[in-house]
C-alpha positions in Angstrom: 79.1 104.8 118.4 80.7 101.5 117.6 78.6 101.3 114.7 80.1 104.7 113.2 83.6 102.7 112.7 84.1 101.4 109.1 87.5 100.7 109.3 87.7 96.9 107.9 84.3 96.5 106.9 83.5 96.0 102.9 81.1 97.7 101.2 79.5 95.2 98.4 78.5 97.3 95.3 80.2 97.6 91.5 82.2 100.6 90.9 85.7 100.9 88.9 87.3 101.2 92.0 86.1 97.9 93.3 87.0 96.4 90.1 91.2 97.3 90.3 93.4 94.5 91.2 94.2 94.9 95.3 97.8 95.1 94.3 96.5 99.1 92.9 94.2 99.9 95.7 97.0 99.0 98.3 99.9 100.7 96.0 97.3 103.7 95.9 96.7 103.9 99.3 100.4 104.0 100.1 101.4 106.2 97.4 98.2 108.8 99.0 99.6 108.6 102.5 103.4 109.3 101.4 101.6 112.6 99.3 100.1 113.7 102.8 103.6 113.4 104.6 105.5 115.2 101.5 103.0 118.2 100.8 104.2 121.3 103.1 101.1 123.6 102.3 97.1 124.1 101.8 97.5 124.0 98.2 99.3 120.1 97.8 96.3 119.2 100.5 93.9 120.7 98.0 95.2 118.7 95.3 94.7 116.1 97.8 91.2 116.6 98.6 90.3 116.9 95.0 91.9 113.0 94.4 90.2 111.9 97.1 86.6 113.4 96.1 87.1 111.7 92.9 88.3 108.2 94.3 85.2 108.7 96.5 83.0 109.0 94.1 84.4 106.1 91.7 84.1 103.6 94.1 80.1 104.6 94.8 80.5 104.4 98.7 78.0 106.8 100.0 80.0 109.9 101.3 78.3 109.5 104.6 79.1 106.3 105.0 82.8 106.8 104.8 82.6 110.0 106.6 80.8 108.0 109.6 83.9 106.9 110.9 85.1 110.4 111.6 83.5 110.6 114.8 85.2 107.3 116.6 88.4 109.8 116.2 86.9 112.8 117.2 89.0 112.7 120.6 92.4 111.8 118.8 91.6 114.6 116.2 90.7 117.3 119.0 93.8 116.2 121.4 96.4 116.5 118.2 94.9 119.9 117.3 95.5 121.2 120.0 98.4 120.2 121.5 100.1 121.8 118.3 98.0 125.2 118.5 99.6 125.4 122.3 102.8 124.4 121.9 104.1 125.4 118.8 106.6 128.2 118.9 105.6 131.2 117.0 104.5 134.5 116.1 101.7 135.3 119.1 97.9 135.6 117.6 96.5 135.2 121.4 97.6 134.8 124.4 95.3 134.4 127.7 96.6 132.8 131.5 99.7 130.8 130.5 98.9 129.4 127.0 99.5 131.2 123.8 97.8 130.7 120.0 100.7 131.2 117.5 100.0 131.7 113.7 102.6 128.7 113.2 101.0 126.4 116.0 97.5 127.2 114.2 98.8 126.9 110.5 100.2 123.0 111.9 97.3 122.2 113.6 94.7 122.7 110.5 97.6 120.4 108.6 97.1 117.9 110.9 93.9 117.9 111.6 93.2 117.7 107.4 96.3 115.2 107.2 94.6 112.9 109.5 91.4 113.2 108.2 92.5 112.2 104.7 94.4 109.3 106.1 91.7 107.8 107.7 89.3 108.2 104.8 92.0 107.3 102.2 92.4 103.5 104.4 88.9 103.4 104.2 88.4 103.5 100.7 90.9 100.7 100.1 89.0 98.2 102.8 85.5 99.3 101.8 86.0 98.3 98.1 88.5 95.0 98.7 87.3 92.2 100.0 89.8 90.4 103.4 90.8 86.9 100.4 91.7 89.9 97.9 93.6 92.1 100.0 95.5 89.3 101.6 96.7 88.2 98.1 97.7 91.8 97.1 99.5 92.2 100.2 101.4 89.3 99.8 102.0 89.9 96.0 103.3 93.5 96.7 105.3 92.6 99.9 106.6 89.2 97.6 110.4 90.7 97.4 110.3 90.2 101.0 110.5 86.5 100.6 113.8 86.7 99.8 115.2 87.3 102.8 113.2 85.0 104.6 110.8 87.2 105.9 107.2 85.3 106.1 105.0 87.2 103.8 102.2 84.8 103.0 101.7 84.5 107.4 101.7 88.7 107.4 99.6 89.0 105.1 97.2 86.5 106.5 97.6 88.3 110.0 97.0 91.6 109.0 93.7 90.4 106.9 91.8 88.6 109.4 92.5 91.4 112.0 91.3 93.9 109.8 88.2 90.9 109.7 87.4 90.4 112.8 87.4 94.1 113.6 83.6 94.5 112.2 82.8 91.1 114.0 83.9 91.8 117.3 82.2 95.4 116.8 79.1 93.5 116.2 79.8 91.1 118.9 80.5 94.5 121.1 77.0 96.1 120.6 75.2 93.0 121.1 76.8 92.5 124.6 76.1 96.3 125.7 72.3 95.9 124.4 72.3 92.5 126.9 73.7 94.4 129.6 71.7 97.3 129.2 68.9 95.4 129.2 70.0 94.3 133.2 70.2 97.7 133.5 73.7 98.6 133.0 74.8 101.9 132.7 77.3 102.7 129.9 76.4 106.3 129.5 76.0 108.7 132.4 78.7 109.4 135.5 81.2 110.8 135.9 84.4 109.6 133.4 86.0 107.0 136.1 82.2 105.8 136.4 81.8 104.9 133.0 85.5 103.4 132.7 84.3 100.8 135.3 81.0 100.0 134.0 83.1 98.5 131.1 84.6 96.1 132.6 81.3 93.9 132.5 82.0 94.4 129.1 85.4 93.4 128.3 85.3 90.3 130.3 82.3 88.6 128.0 84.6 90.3 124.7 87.6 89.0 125.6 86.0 85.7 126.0 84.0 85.5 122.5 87.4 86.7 120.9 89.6 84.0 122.3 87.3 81.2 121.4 87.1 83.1 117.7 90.6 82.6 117.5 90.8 79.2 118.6 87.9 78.3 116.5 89.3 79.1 113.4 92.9 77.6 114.6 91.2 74.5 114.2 89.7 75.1 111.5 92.9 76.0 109.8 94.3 72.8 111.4 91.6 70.8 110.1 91.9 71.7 106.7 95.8 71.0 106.5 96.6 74.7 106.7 100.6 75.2 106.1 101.2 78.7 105.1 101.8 80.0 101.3 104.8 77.5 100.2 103.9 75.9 97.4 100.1 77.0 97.7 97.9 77.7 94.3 95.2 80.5 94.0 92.0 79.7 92.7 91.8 83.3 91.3 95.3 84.6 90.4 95.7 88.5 90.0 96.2 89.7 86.5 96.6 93.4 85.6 94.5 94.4 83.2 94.1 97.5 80.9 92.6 99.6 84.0 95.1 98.8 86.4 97.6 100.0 84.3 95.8 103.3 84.0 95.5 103.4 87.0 98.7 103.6 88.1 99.4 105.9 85.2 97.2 108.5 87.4 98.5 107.6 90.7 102.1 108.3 89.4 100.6 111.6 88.1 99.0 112.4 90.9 102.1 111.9 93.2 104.0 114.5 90.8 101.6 117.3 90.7 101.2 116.7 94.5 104.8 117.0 95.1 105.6 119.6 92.7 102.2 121.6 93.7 102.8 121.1 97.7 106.3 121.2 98.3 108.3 123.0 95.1 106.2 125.9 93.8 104.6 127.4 96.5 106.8 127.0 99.5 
């Protein structure tokens, strides 16, 4: 299971996609997840699905590697759909005991559950093909307005980065404490759900542990080495645009057009 999630991990291969300037990928990725909000039916999420297909397959990610982190939300993707085919208010469909399907509450929850889908796999795209040093200088690069009202950009950026780092470490760091324990003869898998919720408490204890001295590790590493935040700091490999960035946004502008116009002004 914990080696289904692929959120924060990179995926080293060559593929256009990789190649953009993080400052694209992150615009992109924002620009994607403001289509899923603004789309109001199946057809803007079909425009949707067909830009993600082909972002897929551009960046050269095996489709079943992406897709493996589908199952680490199954729960979260069963418990939205159907809290909103219960309790939305509606034309009745069925109707059995105390709980009623509506034709609105099952329209909403087949556009959440493909909303949420595509958001998850849309954020994974963007941290599969950029490495942590790239997206932390796009981030602060996009977010550099900020700086002007004081807000600390370089020190967000930075934080969000090696938190979206450490989240494939400390998965790593998970599994090879719950082989250890298994191997005592721990039991992470069968009881009852309370059962299982206490045999992780061996767990966290260990986790918690090796994350803390992570942290404090590179502290002093970061101490060590003079760190002072991003005043006055150089880049050893500045972001330049080049001739495929600007495409690029040329099509993610387009696409947010069509997706609008397609999703929320023709076919309402």
């Amino acid at each position: 299971m914990l080696r289904d999630i692929t959120l924060g991990q990179y995926y080293r291969t060559d593929s256009v996609i990789h190649r953009l300037d993080p400052r694209v990928k992150l615009v992109a990725t924002f620009i994607f997840i403001i289509s899923l909000f603004v789309v109001k039916n199946f057809w803007g999420y079909l425009i949707a699905g067909v830009f993600l297909a082909v972002c897929i397959k551009l960046s050269n990610v095996p489709p079943k590697f992406i897709f493996r982190g589908m199952k680490t939300i199954f729960f979260l993707l069963l418990l939205t759909m159907v809290f909103n085919l219960f309790l939305t208010p509606g034309t009745a469909l069925v109707s059995f005991w105390k709980l009623t399907i509506t034709y609105e509450g099952l329209k909403m929850a087949s556009m959440m559950a493909i909303r949420l889908v595509f958001l998850i796999t849309g954020s994974s795209i963007m941290t599969l093909t950029t490495t942590p040093n790239n997206l932390t200088d796009g981030m602060e690069s996009v977010l550099g307005p900020l700086k002007k009202i004081r807000v600390p950009v370089h020190e967000i950026s930075m934080m969000m980065s090696i938190a979206l780092r450490f989240i494939p470490i400390l998965l790593e760091e998970t599994d090879k404490i719950m082989k250890a324990q298994m191997a005592r003869g721990a039991d992470f898998e069968s009881g009852s759900l309370i059962n299982r919720a206490k045999s992780l408490v061996p767990l966290l204890v260990p986790l918690f542990i090796s994350a803390f001295r992570r942290a404090m590790d590179l502290a002093m590493a970061m101490e060590a080495r003079c760190y002072r935040g991003g005043d006055g700091r150089t880049k050893m490999k500045p972001l330049i645009y080049k001739k495929r960035d600007r495409i690029a946004y040329g099509v993610l502008y387009s696409y947010l057009i069509v997706a609008i116009v397609v999703g929320r002004i023709l076919f309402r």
